[in-house]
N, C-alpha and C positions, 0 to 999 in steps of 0.2 A: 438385235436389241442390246444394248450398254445395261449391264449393270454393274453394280458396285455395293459390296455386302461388308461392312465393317464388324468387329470386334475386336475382345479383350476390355472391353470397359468391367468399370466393378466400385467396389469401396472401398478403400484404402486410407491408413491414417494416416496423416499429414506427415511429410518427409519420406514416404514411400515411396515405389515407382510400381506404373502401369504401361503396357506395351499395347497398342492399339493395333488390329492388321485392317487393309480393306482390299479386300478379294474383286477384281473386275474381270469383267469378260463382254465379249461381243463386239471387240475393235482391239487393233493392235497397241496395245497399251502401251507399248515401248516408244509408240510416236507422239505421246503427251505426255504433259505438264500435268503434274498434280498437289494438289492442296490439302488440307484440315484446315475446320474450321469450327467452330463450337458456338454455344448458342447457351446461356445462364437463364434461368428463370425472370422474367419481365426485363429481358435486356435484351440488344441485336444481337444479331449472330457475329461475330467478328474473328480476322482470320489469325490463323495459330503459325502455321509454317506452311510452305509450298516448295517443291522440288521441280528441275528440269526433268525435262522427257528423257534424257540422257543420264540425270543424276550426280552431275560433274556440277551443279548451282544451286542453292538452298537460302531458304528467307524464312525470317523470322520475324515477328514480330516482339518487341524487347522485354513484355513481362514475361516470356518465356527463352530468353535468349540464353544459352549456358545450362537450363534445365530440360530443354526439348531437344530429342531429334529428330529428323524427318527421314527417311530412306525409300530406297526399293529395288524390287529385284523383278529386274524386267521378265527374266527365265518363269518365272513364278505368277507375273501379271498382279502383283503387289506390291501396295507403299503402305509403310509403317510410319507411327509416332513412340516413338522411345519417351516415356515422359517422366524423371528423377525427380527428386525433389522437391513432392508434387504439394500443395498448399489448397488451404479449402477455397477457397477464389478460386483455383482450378476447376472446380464442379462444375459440370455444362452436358450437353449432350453433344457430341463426337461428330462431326463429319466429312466423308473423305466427297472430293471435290474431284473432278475432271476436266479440261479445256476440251472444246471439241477444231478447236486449231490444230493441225498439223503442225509438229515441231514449233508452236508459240512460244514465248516464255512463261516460265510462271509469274502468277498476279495475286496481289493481296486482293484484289475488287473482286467479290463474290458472284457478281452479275457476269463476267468474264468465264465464268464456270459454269457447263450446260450440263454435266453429269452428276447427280449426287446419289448417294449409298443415305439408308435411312433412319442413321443415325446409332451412337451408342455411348450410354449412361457413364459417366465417371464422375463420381461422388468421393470427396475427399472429406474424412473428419477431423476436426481438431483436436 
């Protein structure tokens, strides 16, 4: 059974940084693509950055481009979000995504994602 346990979320004021981890297990994690993707109160979910299954390819989406990072460490069966600079429009709940493709690329389309962790709170204040 795939799971996926996120943290590191919290409250932070604006121009801080929060480091997010999400812990998987139950499949060889080093053979996927993995995502963040966050979700704002009365908004869609939409996605934050994604990483190859290798970690050699990373994507962003541009209001976070220059203040997020995406990583991981396969050794570990974790991908992080490094998130600088953080601005209260940041505030969402947190979470880490999985491909169930073999060696796929990563994808901003959230529906391409069959693994999710169940989320974690980052609350930025002005």
């Amino acid at each position: 059974q795939v799971q996926q346990v996120e943290s590191g979320g919290g409250l932070v004021q604006a121009g801080g940084s929060l480091r997010l981890s999400c812990a998987a297990s139950g499949r060889t994690f080093s053979n996927y693509a993995m995502g963040w993707f966050r979700q704002a109160p009365g908004k869609e979910r939409e996605f934050v950055a994604a990483i190859s299954w290798s970690g050699g390819s990373t994507y962003y989406t541009d209001s976070v481009k220059a203040r997020f990072t995406i990583s991981r460490d396969n050794a570990k069966n974790t991908v992080y979000l490094q998130m600088n600079s953080l601005k209260p429009e940041d505030t969402a709940i947190y979470y880490c995504a999985g491909r169930s493709r073999r060696y796929g690329p990563p994808t901003q389309r959230a529906h391409e994602y069959d693994y999710w962790g169940q989320g974690t709170q980052v609350t930025v204040s002005s």
